[in-house]
C-alpha positions as CSV (number, residue, x, y, z in Angstrom):
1,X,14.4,27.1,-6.3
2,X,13.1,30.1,-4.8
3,X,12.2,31.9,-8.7
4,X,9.8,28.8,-9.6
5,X,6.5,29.7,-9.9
6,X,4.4,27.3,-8.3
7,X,5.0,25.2,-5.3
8,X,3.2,21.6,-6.7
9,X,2.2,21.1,-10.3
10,X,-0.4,18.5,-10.0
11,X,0.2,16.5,-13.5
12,X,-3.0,14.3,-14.0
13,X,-5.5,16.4,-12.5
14,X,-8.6,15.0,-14.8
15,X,-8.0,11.6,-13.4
16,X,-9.7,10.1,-11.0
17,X,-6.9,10.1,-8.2
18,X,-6.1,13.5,-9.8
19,X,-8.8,15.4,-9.0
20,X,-9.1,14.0,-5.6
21,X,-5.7,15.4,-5.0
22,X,-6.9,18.9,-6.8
23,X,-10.1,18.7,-4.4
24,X,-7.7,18.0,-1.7
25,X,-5.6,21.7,-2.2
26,X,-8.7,23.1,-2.6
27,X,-10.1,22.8,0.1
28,X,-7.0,22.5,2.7
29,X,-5.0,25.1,1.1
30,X,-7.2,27.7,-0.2
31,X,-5.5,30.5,2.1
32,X,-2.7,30.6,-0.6
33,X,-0.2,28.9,1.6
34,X,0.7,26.4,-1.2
35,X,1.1,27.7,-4.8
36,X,-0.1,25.1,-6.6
37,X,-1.5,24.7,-10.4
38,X,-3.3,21.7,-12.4
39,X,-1.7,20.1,-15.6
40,X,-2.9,17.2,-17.9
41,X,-3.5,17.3,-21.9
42,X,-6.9,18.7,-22.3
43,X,-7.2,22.3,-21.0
44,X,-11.1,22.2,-21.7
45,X,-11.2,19.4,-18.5
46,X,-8.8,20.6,-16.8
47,X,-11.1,24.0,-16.6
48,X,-14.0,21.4,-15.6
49,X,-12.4,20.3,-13.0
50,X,-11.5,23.6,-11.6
51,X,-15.2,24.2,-11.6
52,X,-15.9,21.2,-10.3
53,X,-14.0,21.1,-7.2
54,X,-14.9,25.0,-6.6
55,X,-10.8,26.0,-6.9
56,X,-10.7,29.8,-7.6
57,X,-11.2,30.8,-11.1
58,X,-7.7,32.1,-10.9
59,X,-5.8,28.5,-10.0
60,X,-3.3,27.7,-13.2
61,X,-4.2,25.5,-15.9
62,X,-1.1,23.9,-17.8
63,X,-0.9,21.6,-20.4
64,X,1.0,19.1,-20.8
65,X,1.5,15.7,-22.7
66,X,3.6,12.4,-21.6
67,X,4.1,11.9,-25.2
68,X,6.2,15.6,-25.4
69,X,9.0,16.0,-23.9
70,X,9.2,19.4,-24.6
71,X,5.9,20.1,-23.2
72,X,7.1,18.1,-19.7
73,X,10.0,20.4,-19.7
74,X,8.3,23.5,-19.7
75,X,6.0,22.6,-17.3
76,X,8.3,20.9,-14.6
77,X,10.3,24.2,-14.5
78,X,7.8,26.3,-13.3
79,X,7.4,24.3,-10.1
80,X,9.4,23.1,-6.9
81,X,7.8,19.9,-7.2
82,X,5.9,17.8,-9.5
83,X,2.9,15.6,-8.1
84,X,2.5,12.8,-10.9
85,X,-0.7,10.9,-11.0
86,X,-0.4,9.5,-14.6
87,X,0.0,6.0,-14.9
88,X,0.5,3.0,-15.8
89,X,4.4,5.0,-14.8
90,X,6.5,2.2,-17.4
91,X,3.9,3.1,-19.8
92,X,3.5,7.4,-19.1
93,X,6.5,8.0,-16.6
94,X,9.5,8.3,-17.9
95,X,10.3,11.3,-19.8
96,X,8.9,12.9,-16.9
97,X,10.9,11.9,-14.7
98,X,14.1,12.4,-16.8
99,X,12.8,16.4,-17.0
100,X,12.6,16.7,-13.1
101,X,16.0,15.1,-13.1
102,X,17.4,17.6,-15.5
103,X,15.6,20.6,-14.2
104,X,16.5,19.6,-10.5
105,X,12.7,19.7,-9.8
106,X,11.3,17.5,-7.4
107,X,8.9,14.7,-8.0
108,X,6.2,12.4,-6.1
109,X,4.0,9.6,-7.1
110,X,1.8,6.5,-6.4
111,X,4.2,4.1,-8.4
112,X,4.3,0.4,-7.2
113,X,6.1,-0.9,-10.4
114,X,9.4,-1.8,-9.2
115,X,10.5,-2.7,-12.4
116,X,10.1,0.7,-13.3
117,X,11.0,2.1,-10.2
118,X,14.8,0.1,-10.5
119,X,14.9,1.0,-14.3
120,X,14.8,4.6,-13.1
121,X,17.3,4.4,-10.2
122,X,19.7,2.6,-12.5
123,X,19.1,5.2,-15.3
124,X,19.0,8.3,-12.9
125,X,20.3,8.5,-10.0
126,X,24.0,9.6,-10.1
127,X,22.2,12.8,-12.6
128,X,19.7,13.3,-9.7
129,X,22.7,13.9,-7.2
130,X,24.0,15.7,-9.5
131,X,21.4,18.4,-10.3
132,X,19.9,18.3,-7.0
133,X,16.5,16.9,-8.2
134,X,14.4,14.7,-5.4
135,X,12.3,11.7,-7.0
136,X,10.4,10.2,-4.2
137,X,8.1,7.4,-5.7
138,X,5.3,5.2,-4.2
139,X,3.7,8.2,-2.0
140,X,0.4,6.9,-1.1
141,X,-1.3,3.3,1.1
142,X,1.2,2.0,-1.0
143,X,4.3,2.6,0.5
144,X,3.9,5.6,3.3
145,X,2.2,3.8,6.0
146,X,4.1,0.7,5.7
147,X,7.5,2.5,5.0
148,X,6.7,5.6,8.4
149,X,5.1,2.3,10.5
150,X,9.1,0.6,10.4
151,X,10.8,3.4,10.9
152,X,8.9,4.3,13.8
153,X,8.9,1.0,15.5
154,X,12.5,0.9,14.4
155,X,13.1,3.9,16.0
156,X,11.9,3.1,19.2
157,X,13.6,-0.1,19.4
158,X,17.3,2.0,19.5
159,X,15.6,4.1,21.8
160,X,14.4,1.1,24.5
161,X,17.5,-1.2,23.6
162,X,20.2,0.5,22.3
163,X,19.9,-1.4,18.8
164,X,17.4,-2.1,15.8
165,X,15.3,-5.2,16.0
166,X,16.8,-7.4,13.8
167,X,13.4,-8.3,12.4
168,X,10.0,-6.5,12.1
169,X,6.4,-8.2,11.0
170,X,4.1,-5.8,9.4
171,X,0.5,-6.5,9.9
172,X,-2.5,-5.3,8.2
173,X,-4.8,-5.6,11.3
174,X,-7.9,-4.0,9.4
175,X,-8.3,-2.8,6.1
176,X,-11.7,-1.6,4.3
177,X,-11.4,0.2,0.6
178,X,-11.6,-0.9,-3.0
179,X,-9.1,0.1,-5.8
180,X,-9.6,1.5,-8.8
181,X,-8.8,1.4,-12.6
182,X,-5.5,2.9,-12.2
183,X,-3.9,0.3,-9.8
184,X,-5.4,-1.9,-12.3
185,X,-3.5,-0.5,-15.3
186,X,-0.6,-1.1,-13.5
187,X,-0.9,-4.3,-12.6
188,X,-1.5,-5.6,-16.6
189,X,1.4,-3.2,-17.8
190,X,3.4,-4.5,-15.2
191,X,2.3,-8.6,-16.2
192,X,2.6,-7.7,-20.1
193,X,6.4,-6.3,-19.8
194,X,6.9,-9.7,-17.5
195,X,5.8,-11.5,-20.3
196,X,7.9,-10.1,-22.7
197,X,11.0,-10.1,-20.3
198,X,11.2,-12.9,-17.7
199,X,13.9,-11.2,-15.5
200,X,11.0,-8.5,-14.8
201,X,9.7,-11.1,-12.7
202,X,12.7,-12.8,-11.0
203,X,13.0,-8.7,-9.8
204,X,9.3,-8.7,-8.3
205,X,10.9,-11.9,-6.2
206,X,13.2,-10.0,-5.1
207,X,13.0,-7.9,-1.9
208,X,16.2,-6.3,-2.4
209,X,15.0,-5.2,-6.1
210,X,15.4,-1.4,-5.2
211,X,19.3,-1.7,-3.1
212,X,21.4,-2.0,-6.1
213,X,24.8,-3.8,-4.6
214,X,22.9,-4.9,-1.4
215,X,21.5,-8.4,-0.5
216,X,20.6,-8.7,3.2
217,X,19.8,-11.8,5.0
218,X,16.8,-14.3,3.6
219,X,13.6,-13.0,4.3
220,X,10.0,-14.2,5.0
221,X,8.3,-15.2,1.9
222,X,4.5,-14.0,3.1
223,X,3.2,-16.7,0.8
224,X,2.0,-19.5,3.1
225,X,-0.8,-18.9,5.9
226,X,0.4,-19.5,9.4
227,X,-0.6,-18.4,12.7
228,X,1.6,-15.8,13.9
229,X,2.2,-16.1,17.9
230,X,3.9,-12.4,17.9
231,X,0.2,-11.0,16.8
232,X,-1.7,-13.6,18.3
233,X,-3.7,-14.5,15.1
234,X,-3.9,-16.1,11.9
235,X,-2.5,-14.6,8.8
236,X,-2.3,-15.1,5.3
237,X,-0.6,-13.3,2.1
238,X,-1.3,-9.4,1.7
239,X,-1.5,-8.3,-1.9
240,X,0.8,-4.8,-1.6
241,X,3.8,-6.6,0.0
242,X,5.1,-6.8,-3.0
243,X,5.4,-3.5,-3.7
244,X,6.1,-2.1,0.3
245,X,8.7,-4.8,1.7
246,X,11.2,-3.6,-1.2
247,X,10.5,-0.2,-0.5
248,X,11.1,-0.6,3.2
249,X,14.4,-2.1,2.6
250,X,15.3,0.7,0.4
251,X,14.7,3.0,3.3
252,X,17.2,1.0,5.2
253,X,19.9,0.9,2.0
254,X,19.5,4.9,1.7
255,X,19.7,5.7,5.4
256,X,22.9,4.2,5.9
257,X,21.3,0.6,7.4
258,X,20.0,2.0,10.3
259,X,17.7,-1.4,11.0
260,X,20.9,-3.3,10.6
261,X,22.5,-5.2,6.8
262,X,20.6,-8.2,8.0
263,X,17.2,-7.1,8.9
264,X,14.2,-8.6,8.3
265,X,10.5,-8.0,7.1
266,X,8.0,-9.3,5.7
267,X,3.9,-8.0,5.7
268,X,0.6,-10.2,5.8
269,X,-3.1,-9.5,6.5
270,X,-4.4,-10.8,10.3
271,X,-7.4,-13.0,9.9
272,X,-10.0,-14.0,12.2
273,X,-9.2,-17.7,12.3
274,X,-8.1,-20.6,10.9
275,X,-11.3,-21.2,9.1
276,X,-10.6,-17.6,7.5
277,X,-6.9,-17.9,6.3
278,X,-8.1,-20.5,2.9
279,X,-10.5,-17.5,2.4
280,X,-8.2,-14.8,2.8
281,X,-5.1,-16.2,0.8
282,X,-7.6,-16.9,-2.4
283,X,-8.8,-13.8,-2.2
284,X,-5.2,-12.3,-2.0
285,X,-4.7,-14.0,-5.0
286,X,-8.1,-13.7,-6.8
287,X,-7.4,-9.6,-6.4
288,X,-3.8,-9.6,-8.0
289,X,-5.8,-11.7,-10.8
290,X,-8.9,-9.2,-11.2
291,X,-6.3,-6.3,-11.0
292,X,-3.9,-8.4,-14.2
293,X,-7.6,-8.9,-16.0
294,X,-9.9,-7.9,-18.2
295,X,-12.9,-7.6,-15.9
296,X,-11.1,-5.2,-13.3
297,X,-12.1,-1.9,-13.1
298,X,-11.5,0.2,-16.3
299,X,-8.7,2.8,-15.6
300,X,-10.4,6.3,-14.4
301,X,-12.9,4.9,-12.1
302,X,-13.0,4.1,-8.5
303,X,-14.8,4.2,-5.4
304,X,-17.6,6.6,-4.8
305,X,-17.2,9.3,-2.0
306,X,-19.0,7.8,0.3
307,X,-16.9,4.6,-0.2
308,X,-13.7,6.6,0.2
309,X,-15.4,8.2,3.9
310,X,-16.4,4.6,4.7
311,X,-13.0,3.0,4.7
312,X,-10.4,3.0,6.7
313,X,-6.9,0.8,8.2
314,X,-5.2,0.0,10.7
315,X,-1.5,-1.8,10.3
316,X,0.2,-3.3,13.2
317,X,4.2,-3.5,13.5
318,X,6.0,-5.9,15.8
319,X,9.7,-5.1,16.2
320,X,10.9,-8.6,17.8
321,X,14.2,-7.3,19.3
322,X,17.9,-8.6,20.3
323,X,17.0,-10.0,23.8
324,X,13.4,-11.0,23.2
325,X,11.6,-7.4,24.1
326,X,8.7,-6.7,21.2
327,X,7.6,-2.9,21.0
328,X,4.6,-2.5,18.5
329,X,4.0,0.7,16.5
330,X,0.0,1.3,15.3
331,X,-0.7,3.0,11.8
332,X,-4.1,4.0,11.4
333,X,-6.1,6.2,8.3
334,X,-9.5,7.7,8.4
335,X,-10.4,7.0,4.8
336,X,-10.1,3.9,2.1
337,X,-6.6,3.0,1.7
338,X,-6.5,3.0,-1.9
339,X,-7.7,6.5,-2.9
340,X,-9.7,8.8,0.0
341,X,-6.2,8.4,2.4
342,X,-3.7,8.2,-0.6
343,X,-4.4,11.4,-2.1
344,X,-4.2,13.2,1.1
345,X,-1.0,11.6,1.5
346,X,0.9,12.2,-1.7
347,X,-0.7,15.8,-1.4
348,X,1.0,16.2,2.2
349,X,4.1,14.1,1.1
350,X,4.5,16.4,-2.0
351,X,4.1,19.5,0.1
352,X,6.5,18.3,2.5
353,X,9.2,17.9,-0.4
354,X,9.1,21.2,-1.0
355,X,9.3,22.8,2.5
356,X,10.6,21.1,4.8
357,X,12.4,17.7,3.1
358,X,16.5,18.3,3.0
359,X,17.5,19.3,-0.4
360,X,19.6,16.3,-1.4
361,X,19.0,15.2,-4.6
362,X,18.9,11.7,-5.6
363,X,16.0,8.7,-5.8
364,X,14.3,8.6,-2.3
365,X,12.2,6.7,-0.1
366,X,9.5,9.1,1.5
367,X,11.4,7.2,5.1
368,X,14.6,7.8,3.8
369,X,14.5,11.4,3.1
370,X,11.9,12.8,5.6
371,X,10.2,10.5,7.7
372,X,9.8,13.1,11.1
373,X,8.3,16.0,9.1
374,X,6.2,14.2,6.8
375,X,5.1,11.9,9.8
376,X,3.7,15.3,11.3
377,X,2.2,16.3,8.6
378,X,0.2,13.1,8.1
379,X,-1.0,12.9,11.8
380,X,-1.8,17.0,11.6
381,X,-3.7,16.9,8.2
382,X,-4.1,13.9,6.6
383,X,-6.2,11.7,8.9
384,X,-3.1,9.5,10.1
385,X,-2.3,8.4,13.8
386,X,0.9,6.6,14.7
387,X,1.3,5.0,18.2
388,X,4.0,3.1,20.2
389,X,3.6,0.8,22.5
């Protein structure tokens, strides 16, 4: 698609994760090494937030409307790839996506709806490998680091031994950050379609949600606080497995089963003791019930910038292997999970899509697609280490 006109469209750029993203270009890519525009509905913000984040006067301005079609269709074909920030996606998502499909443009988000994300496969993925279009959802804490962290541990377990470890533990080891008003939207769009359709549910169960014709061996539930003699600690239910563990799997379905049709994974936060775990399981759940409330933050807001600079994460993998070898793979990010390393990520993961990701349309997994160049990209630009041991 060498005649588009922009490299990235960032679509949401008056939003909170948005701008950061916008700030992000700005300031990384002001050489003009990325052609890149902003889009959302209201031209007069989108010209404040040019101003705002000091872009040059002469960045792009588009707009554009989730409720017009016509609008999307426009826009999407005037870049290689489309970087969506505009959720609630079952609620704003859709008909954008359906344009990228039928334009063969590519496409990135922050989605962790897997209803949505399997209503879309189902719906779109034979026309995506048709027209050659790349959707790669869920590009930020939620699922890159968690996604990259198994396919690097995974990778050096063929390496060492020959074969995949037939089961890998995903570990948050340390984790400071907030989340905003956006996760939060999700979350309550995500609980109100539930409500209205019960097999919406039975699908977030599921860890095979996103491998249409696939169900590997049982896998770890996550739900119950043990102590895990592979980390040496105490651990107890992390509130984004839901989300990860399917897209993880996917990896695995797309890439031809490279962990093996029976692998196994399952993710939970580390916690100091026993005394901890009752603590760190209620909150678990306490936080999926602020983020399904009324009293969670309101959709636009987040955590201030010094916050964002404050946080930071570090995940641990443990790849228990065939003949009892473990090799561990560390994932660590500079910034809060949620929004300071997230929008460098989707920005780098977006960037990556269109230069250097193979041009095989379809409905991807960031680790399915391009795991080595967007790994490089992370560790060059975006605050990201990964280490094997």
């Amino acid at each position: 698609m060498a005649d588009r006109e922009f490299d990235i469209i960032v679509y949401g750029a008056t939003g909170y994760t948005g701008k950061l993203v916008a700030e992000y270009l700005s300031r990384h890519y002001a050489d003009g090494s990325v052609r890149w525009a902003l889009a959302g509905r209201s031209l007069s913000k989108l010209e404040s937030v040019r101003a705002e984040i000091g872009a040059p006067a002469e960045t792009a301005l588009i707009t554009a409307n989730a409720d017009d079609p016509a609008s999307l269709t426009a826009m999407v074909k005037r870049a290689e790839v489309v970087l969506s920030t505009v959720g609630p996606y079952q609620l704003h998502g859709s008909d954008l996506v359906a344009a990228c499909v039928a334009t063969g443009t590519g496409y990135v988000d922050l989605c962790g709806e897997p209803n949505w994300m399997r209503a879309m496969i189902d719906r779109h993925e034979a026309a995506a490998k048709a027209s050659g279009a790349r959707i790669v959802f869920s590009c930020g804490f939620d699922s890159i680091p968690f996604d990259l962290g198994v396919w690097a541990v995974q990778r050096a377990a063929r390496e060492r031994t020959g074969a995949p470890a037939p089961q890998v533990r995903g570990r948050v080891k340390a984790m400071k950050g907030t989340f905003s008003g956006g996760t939060a939207a999700s979350m309550k769009a995500t609980m109100a379609a539930g409500a209205k359709d019960p097999a919406i549910f039975r699908l977030m169960t599921d860890p095979f949600a996103l491998t249409p014709g696939h169900k590997g061996a049982d896998q770890p539930k996550g739900l119950v606080p043990y102590h895990d003699d592979s980390v040496g600690a105490w651990v107890a239910p992390f509130v984004m497995a839901i989300i990860n563990t399917k897209n993880v799997h996917r990896t695995n379905f797309l890439s031809g089963m490279p962990y093996g049709a029976d692998f196994r994974y399952d993710e939970m936060m580390m916690v100091p003791g026993l005394g901890e775990v009752g603590k760190a399981a209620a909150e678990a759940v306490a936080k999926m019930n602020r983020m399904g409330g009324e009293d969670g933050p309101k959709q636009g807001e987040g955590p201030s910038r010094e916050e964002r600079e404050a946080g930071y994460y570090e995940l641990l993998f443990v790849a228990l292997c065939e003949h009892g070898e473990t090799i561990t793979a560390t994932v660590k990010g500079d910034r809060d999970p949620g929004y300071g390393s997230t929008s460098k990520m989707i920005t780098e993961a977006a960037i990556c899509l269109a230069r250097e990701a193979p041009k095989t349309g379809g409905i991807w997994t960031a680790g399915a697609l391009m795991p080595e160049a967007l790994k490089h990209r992370l560790e060059a630009n975006a605050g990201l280490s990964f280490t094997v041991a």
